[in-house]
mmJSON file of the N, C-alpha and C atoms, coordinates in Angstrom:
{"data_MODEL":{"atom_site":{
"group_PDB":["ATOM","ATOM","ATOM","ATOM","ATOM","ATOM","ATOM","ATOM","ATOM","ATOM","ATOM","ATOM","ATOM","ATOM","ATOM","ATOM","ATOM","ATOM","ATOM","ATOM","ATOM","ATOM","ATOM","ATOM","ATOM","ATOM","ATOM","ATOM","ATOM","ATOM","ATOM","ATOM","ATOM","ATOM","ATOM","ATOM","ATOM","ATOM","ATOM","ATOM","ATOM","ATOM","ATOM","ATOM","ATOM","ATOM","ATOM","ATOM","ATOM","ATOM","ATOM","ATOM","ATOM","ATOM","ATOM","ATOM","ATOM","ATOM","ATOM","ATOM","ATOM","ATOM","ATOM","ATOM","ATOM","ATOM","ATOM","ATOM","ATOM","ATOM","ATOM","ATOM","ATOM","ATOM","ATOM","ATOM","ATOM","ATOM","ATOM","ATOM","ATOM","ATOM","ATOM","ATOM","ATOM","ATOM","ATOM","ATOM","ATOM","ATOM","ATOM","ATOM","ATOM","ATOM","ATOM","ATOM","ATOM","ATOM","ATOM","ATOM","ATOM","ATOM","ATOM","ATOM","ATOM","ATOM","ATOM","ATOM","ATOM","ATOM","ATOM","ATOM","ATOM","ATOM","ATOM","ATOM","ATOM","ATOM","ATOM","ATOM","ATOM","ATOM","ATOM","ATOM","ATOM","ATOM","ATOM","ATOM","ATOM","ATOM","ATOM","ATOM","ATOM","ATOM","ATOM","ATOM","ATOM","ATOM","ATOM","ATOM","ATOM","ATOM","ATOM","ATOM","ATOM","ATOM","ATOM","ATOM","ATOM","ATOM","ATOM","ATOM","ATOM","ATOM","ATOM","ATOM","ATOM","ATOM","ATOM","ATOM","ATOM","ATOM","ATOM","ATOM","ATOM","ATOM","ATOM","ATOM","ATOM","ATOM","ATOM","ATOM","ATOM","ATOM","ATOM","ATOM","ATOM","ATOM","ATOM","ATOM","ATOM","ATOM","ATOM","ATOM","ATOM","ATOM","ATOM","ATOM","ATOM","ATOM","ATOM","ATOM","ATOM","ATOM","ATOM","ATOM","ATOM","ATOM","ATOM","ATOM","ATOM","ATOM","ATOM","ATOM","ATOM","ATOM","ATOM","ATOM","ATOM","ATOM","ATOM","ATOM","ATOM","ATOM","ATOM","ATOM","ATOM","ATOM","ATOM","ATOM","ATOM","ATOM","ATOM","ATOM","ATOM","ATOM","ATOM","ATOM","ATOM","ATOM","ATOM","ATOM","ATOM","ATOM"],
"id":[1,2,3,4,5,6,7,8,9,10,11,12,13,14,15,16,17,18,19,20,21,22,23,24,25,26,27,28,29,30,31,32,33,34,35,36,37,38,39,40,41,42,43,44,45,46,47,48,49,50,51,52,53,54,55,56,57,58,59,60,61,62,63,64,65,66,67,68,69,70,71,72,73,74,75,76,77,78,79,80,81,82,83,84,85,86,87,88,89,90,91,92,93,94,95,96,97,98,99,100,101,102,103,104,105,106,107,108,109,110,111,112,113,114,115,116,117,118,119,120,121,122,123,124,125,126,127,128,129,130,131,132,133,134,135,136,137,138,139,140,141,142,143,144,145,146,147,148,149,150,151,152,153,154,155,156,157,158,159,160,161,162,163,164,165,166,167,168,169,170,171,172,173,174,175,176,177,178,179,180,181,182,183,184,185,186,187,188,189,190,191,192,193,194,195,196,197,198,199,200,201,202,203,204,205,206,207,208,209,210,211,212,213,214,215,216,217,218,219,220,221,222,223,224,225,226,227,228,229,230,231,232,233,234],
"type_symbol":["N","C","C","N","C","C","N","C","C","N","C","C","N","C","C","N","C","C","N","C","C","N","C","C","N","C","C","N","C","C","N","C","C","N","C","C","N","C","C","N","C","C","N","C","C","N","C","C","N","C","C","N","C","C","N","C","C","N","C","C","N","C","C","N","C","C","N","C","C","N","C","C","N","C","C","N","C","C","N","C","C","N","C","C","N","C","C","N","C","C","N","C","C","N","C","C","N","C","C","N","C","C","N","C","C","N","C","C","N","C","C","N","C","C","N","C","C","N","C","C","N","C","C","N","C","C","N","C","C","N","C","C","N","C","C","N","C","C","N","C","C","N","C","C","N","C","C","N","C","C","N","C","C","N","C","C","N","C","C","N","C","C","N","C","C","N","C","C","N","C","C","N","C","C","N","C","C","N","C","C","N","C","C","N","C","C","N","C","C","N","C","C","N","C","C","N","C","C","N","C","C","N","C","C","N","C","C","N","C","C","N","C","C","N","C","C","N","C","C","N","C","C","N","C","C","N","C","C","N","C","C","N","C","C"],
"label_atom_id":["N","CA","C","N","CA","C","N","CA","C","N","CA","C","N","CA","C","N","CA","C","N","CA","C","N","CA","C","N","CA","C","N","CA","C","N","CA","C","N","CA","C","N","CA","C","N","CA","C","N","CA","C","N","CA","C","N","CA","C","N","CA","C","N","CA","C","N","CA","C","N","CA","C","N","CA","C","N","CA","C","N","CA","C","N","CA","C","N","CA","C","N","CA","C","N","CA","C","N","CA","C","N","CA","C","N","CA","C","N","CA","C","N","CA","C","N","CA","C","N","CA","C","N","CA","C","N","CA","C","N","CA","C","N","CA","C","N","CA","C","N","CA","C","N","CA","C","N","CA","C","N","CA","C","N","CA","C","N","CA","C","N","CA","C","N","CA","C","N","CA","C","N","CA","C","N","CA","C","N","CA","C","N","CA","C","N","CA","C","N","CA","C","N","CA","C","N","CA","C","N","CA","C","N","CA","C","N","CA","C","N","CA","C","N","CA","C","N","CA","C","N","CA","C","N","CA","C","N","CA","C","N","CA","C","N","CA","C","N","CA","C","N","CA","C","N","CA","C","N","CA","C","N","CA","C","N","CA","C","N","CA","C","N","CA","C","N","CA","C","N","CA","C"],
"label_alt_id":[null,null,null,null,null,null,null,null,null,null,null,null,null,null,null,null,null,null,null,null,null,null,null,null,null,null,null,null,null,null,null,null,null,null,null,null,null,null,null,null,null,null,null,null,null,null,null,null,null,null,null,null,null,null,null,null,null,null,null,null,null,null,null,null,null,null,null,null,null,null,null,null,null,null,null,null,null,null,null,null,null,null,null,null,null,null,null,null,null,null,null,null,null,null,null,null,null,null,null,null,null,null,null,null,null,null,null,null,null,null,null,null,null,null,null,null,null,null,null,null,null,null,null,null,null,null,null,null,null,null,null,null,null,null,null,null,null,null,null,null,null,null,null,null,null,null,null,null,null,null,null,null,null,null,null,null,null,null,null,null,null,null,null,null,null,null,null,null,null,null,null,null,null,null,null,null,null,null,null,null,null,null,null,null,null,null,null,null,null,null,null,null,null,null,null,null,null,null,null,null,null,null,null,null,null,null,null,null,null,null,null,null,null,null,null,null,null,null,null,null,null,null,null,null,null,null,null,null,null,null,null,null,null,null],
"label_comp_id":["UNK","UNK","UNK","UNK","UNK","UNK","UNK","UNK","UNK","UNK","UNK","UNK","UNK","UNK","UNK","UNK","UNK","UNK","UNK","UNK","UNK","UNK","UNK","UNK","UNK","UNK","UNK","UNK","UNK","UNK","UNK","UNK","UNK","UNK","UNK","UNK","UNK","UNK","UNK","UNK","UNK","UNK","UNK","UNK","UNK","UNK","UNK","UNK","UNK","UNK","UNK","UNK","UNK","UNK","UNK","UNK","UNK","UNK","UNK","UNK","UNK","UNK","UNK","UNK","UNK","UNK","UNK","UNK","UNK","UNK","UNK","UNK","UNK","UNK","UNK","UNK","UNK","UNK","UNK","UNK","UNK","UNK","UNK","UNK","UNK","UNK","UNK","UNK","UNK","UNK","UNK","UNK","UNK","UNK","UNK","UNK","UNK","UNK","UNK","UNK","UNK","UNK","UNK","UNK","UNK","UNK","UNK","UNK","UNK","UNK","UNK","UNK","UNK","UNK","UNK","UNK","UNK","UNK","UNK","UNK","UNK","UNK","UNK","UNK","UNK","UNK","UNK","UNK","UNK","UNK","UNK","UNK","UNK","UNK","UNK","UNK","UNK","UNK","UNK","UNK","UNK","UNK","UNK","UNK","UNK","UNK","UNK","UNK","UNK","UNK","UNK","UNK","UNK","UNK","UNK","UNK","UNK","UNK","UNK","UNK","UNK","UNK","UNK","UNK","UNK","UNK","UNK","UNK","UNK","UNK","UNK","UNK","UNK","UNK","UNK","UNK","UNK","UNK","UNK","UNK","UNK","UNK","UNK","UNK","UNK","UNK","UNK","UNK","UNK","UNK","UNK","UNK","UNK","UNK","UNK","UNK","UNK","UNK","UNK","UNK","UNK","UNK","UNK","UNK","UNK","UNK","UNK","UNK","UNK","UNK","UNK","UNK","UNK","UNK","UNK","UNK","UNK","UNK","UNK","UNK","UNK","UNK","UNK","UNK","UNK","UNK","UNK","UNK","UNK","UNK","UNK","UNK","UNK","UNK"],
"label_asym_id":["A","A","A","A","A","A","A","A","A","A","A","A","A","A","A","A","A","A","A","A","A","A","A","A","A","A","A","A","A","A","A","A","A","A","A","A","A","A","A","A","A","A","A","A","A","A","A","A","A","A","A","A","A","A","A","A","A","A","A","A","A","A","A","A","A","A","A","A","A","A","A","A","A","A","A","A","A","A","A","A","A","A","A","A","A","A","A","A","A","A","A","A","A","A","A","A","A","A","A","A","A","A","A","A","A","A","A","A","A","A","A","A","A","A","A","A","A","A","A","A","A","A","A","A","A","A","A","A","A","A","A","A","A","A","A","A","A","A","A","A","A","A","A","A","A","A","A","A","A","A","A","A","A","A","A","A","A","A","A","A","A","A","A","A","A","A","A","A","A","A","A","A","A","A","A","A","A","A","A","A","A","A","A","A","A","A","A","A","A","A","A","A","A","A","A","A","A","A","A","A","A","A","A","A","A","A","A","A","A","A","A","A","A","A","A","A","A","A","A","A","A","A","A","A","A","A","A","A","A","A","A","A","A","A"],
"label_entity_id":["1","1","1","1","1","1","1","1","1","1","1","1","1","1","1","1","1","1","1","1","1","1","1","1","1","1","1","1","1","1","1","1","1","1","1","1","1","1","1","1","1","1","1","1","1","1","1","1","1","1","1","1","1","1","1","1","1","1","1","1","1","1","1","1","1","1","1","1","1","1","1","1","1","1","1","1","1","1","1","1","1","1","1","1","1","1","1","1","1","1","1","1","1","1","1","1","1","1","1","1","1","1","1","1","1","1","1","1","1","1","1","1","1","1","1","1","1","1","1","1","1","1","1","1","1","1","1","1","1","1","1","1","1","1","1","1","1","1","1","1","1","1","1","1","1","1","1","1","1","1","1","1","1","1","1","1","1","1","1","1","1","1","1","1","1","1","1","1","1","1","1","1","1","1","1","1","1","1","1","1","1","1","1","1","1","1","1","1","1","1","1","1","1","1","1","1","1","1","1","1","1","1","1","1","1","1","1","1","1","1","1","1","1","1","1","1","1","1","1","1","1","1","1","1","1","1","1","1","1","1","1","1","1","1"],
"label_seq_id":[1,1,1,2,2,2,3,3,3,4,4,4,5,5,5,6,6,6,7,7,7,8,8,8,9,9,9,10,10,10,11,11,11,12,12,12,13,13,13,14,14,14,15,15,15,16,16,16,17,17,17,18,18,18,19,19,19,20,20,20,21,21,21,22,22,22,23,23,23,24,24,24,25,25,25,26,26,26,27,27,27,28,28,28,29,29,29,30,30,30,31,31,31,32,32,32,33,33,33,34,34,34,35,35,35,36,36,36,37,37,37,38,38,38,39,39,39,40,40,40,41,41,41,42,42,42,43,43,43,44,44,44,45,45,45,46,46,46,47,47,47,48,48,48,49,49,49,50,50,50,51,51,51,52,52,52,53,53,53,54,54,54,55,55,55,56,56,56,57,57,57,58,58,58,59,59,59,60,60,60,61,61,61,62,62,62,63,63,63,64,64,64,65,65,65,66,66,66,67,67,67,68,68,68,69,69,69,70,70,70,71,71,71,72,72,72,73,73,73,74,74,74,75,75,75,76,76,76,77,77,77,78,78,78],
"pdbx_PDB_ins_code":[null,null,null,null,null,null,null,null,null,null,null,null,null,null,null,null,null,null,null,null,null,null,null,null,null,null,null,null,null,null,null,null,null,null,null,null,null,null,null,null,null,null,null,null,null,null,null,null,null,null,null,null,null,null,null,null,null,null,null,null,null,null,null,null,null,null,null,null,null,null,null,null,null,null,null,null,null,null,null,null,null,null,null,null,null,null,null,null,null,null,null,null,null,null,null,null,null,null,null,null,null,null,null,null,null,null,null,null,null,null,null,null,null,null,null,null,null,null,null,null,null,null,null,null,null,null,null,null,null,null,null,null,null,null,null,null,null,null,null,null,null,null,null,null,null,null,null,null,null,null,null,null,null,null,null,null,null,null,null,null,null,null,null,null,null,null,null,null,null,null,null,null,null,null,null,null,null,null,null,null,null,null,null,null,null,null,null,null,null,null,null,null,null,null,null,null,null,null,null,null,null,null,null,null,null,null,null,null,null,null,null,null,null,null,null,null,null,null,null,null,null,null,null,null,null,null,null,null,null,null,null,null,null,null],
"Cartn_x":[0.847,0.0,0.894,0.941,1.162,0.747,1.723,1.244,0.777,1.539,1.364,-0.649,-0.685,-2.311,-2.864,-2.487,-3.212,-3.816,-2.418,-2.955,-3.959,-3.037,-4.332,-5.739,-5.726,-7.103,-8.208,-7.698,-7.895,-7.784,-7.084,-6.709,-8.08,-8.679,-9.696,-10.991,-10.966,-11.58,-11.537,-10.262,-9.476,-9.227,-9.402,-9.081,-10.503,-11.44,-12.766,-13.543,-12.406,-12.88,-12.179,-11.626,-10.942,-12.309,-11.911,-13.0,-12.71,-11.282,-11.254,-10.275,-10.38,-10.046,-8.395,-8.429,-7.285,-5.719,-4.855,-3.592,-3.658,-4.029,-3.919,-5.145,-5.99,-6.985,-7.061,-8.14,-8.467,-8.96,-8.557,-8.927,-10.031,-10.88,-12.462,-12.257,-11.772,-11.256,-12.378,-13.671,-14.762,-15.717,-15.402,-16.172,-15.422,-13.856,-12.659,-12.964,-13.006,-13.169,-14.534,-15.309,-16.593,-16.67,-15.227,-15.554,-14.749,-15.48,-14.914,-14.103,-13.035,-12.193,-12.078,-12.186,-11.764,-10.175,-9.971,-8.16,-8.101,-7.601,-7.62,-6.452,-5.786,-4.709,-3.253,-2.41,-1.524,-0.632,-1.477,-0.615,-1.365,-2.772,-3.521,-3.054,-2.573,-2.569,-1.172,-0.324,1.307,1.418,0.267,0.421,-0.518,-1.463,-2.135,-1.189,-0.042,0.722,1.919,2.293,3.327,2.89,1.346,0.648,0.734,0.561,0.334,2.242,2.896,4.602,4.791,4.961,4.072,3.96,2.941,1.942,2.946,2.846,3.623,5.02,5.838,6.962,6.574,5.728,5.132,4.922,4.113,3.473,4.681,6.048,6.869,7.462,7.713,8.444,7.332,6.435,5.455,5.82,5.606,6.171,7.394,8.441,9.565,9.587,9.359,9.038,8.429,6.989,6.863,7.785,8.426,9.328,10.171,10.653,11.65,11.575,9.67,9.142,9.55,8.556,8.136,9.369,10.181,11.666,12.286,11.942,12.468,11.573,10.105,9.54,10.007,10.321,9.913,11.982,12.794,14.132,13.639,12.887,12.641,11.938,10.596,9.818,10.707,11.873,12.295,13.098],
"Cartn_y":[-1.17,0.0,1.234,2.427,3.09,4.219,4.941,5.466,6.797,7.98,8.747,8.821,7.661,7.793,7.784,6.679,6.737,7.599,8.169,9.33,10.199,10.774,11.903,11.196,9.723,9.767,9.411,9.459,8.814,9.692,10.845,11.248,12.278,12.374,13.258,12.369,11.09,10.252,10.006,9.776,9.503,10.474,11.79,12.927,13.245,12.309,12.537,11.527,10.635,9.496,9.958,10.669,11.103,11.768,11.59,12.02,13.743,13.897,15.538,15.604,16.909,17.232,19.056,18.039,18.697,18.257,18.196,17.762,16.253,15.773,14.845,13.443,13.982,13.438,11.89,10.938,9.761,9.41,8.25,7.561,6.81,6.781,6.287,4.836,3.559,2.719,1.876,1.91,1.12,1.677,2.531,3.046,3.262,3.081,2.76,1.36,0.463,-0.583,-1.695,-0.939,-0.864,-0.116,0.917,1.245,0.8,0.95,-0.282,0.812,0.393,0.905,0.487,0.956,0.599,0.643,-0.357,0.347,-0.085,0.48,-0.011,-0.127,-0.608,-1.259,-0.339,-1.258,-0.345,1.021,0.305,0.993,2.27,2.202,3.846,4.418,3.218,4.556,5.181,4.53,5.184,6.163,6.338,7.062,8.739,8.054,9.599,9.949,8.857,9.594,10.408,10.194,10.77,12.09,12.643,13.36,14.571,13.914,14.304,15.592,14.223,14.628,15.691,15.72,17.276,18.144,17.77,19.077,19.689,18.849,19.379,19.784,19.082,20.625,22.128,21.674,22.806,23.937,23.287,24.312,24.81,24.05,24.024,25.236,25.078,26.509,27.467,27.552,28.716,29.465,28.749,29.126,29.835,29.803,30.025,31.069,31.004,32.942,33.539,32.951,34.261,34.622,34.037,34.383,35.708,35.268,36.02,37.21,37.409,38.26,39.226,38.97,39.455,40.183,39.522,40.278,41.359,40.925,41.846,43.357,42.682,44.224,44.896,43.887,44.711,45.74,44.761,45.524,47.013,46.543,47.848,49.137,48.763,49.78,50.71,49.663,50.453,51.221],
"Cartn_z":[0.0,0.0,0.0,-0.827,-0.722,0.567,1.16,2.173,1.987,0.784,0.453,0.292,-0.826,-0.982,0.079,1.04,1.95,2.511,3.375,4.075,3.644,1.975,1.675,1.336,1.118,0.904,2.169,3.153,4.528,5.747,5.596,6.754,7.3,6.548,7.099,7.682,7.123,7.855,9.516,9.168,10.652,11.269,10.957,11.911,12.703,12.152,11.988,13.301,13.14,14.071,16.018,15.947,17.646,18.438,19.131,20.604,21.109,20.133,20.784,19.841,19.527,18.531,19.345,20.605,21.294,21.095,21.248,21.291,21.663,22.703,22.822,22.64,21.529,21.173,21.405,21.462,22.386,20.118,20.241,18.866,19.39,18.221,18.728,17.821,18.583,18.077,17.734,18.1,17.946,16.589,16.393,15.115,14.12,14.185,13.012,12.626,13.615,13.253,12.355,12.415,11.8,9.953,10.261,8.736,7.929,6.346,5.381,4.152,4.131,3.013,1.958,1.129,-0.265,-1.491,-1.359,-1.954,-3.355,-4.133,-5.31,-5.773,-6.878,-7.355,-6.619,-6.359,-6.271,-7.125,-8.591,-9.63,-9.323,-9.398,-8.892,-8.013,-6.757,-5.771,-5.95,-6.471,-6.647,-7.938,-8.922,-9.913,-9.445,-8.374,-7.751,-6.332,-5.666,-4.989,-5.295,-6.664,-7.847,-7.865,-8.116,-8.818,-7.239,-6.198,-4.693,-4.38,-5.052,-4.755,-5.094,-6.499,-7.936,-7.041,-6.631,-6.351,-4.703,-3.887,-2.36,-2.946,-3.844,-4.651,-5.399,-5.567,-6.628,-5.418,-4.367,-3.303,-2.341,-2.417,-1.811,-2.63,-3.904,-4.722,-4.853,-4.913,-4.767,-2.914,-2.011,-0.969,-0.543,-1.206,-1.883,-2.067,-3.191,-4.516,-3.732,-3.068,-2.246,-1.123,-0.479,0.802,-0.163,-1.035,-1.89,-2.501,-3.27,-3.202,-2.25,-1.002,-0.106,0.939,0.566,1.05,0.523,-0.903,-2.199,-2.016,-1.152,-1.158,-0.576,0.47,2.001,1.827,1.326,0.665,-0.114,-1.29,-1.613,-1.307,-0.441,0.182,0.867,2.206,3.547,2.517],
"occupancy":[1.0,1.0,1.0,1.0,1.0,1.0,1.0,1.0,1.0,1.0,1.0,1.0,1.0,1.0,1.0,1.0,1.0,1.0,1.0,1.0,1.0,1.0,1.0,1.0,1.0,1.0,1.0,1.0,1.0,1.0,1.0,1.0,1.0,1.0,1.0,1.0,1.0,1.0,1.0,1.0,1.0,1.0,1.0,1.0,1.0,1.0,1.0,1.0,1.0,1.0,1.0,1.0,1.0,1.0,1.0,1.0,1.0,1.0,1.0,1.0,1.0,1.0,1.0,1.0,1.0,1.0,1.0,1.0,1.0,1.0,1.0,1.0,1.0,1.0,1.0,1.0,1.0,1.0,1.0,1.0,1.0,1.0,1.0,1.0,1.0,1.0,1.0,1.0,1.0,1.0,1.0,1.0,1.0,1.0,1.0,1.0,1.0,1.0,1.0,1.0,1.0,1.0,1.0,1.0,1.0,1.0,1.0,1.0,1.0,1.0,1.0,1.0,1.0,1.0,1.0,1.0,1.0,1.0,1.0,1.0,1.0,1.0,1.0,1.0,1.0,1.0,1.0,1.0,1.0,1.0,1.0,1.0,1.0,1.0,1.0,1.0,1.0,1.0,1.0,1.0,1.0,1.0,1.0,1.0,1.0,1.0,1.0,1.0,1.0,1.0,1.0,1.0,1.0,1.0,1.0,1.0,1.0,1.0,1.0,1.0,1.0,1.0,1.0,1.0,1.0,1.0,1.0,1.0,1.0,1.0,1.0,1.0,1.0,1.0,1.0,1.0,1.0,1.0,1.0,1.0,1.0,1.0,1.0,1.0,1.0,1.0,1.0,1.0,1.0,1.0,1.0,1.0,1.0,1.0,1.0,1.0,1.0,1.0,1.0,1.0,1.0,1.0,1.0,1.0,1.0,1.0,1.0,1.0,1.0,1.0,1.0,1.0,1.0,1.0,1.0,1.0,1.0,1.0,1.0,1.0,1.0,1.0,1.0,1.0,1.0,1.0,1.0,1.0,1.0,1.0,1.0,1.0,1.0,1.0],
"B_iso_or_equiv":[0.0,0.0,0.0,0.0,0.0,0.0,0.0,0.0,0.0,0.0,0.0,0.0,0.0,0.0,0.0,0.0,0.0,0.0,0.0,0.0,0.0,0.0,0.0,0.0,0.0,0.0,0.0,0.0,0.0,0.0,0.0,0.0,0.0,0.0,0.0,0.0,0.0,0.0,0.0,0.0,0.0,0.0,0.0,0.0,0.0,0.0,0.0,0.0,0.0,0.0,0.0,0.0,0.0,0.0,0.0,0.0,0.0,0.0,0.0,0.0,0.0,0.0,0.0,0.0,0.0,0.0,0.0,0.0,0.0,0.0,0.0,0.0,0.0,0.0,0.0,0.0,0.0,0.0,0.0,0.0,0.0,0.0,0.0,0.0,0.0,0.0,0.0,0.0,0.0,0.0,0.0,0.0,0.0,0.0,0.0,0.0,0.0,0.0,0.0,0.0,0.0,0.0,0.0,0.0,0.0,0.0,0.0,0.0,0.0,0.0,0.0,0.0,0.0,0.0,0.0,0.0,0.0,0.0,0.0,0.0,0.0,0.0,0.0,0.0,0.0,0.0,0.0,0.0,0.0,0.0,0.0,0.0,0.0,0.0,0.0,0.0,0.0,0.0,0.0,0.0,0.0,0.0,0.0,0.0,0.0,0.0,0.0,0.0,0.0,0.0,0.0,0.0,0.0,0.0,0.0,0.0,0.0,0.0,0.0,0.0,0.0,0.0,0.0,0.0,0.0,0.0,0.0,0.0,0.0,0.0,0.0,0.0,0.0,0.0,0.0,0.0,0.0,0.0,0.0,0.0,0.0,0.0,0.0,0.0,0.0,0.0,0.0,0.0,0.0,0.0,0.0,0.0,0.0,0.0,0.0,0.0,0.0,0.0,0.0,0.0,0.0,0.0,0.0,0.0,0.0,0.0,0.0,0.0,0.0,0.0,0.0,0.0,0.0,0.0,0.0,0.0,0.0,0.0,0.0,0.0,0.0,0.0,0.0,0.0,0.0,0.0,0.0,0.0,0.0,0.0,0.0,0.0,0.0,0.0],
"pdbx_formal_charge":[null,null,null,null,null,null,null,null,null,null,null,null,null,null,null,null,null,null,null,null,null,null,null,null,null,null,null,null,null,null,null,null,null,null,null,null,null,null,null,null,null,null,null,null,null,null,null,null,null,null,null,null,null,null,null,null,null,null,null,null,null,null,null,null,null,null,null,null,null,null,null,null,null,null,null,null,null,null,null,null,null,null,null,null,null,null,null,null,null,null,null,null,null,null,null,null,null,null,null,null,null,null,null,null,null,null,null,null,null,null,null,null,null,null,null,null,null,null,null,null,null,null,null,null,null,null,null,null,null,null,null,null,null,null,null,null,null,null,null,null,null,null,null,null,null,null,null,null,null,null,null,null,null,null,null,null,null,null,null,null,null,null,null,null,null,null,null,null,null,null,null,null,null,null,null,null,null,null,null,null,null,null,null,null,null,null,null,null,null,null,null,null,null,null,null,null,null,null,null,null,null,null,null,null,null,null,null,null,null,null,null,null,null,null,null,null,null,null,null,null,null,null,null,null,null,null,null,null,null,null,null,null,null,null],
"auth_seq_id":[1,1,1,2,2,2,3,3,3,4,4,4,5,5,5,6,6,6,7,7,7,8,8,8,9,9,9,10,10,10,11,11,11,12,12,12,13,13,13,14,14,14,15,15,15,16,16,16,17,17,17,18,18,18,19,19,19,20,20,20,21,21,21,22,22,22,23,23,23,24,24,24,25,25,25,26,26,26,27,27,27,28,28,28,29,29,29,30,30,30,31,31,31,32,32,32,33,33,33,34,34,34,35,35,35,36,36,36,37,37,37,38,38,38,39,39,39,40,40,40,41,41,41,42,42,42,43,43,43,44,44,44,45,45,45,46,46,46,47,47,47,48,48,48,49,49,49,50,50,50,51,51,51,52,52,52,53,53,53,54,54,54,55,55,55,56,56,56,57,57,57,58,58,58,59,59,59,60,60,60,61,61,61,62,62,62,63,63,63,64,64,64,65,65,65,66,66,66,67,67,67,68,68,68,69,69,69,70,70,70,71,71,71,72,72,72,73,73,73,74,74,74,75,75,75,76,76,76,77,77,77,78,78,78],
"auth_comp_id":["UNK","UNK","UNK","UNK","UNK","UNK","UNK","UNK","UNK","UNK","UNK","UNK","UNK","UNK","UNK","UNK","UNK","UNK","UNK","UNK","UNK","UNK","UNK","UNK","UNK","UNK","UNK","UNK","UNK","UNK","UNK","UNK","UNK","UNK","UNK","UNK","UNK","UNK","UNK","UNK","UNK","UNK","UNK","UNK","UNK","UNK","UNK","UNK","UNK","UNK","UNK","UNK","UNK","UNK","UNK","UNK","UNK","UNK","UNK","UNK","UNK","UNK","UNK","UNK","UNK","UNK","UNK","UNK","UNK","UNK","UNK","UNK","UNK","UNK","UNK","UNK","UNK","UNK","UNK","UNK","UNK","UNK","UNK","UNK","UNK","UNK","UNK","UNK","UNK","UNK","UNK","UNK","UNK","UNK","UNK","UNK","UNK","UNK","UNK","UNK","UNK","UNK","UNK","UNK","UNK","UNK","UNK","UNK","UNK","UNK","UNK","UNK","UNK","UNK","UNK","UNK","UNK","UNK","UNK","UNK","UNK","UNK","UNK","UNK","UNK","UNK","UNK","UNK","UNK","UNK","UNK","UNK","UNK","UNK","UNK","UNK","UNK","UNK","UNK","UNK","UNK","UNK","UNK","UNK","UNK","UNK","UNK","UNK","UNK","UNK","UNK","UNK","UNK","UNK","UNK","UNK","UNK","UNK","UNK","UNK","UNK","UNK","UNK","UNK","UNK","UNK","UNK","UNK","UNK","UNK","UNK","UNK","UNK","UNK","UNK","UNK","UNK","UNK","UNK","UNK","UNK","UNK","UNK","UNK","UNK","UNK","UNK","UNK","UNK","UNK","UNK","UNK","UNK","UNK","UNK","UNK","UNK","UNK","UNK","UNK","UNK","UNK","UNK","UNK","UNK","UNK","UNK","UNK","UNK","UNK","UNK","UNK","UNK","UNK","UNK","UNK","UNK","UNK","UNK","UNK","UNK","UNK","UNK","UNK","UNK","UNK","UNK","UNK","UNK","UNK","UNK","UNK","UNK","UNK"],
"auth_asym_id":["A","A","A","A","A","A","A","A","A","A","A","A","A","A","A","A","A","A","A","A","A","A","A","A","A","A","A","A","A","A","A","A","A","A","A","A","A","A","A","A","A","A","A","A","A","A","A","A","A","A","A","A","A","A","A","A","A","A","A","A","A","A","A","A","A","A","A","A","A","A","A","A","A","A","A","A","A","A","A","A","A","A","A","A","A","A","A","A","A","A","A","A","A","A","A","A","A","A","A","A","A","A","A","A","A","A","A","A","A","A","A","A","A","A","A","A","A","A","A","A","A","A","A","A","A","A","A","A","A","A","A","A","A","A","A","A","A","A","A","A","A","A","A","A","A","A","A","A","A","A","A","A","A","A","A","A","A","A","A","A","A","A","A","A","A","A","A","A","A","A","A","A","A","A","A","A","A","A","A","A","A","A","A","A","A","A","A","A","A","A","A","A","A","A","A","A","A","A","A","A","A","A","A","A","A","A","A","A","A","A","A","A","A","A","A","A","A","A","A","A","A","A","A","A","A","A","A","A","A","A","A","A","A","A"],
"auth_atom_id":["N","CA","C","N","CA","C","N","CA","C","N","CA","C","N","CA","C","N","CA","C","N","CA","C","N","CA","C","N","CA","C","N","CA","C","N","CA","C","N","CA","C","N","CA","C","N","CA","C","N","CA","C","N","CA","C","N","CA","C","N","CA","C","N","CA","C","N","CA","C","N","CA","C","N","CA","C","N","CA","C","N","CA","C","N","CA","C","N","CA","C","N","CA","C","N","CA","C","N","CA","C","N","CA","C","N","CA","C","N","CA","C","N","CA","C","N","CA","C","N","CA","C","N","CA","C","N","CA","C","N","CA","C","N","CA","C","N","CA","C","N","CA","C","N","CA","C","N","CA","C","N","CA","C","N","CA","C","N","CA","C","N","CA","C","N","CA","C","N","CA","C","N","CA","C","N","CA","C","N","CA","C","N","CA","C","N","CA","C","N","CA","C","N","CA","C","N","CA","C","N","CA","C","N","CA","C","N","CA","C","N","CA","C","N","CA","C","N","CA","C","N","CA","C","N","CA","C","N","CA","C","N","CA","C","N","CA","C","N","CA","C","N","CA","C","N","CA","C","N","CA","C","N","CA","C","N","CA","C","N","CA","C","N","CA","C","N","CA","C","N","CA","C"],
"pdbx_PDB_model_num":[1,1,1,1,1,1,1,1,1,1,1,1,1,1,1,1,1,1,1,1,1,1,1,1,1,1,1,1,1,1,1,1,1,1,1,1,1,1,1,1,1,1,1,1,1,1,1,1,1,1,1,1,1,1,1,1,1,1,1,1,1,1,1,1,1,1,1,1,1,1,1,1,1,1,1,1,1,1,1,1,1,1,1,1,1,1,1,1,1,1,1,1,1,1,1,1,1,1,1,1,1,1,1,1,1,1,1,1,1,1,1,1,1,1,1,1,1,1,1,1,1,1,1,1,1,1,1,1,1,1,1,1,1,1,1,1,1,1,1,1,1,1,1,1,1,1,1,1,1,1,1,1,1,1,1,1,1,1,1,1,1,1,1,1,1,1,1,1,1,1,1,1,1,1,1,1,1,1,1,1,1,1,1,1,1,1,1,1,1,1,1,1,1,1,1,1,1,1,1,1,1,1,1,1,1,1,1,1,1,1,1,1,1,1,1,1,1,1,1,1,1,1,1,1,1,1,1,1,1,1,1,1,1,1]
}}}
């Protein structure tokens, strides 16, 4: 199983399933266990966690430019 897919396709499930939604949240292990997942080939899930990678670099150099930007202003304004 890919874990990348996983997570993103899962994690809001499971963030969904805790008893508190505080730091040290209590996992609601009786109603995880009741729900039914669906996984499909591995080749899917490693070609939409490829697609996932992409994208968290992409957001990673957009994050970036702006730092660089935003320096460049703040250089040129003062």
């Amino acid at each position: 199983m890919n874990l990348r897919w996983f997570a993103y396709q899962f994690q809001g499930l499971f963030y969904n399933l805790v008893t508190s939604k505080s730091d040290n949240a209590t996992f609601n292990k009786e109603y995880a266990e009741i729900q039914q997942v669906q996984i499909p080939k591995e080749t899917f899930q490693d070609g939409v966690a490829e697609k996932l990678l992409n994208l968290d670099q992409t957001i990673k150099n957009l994050d970036n430019m702006r730092e660089q930007l935003e320096n460049l202003l703040e250089y040129e304004i003062v």
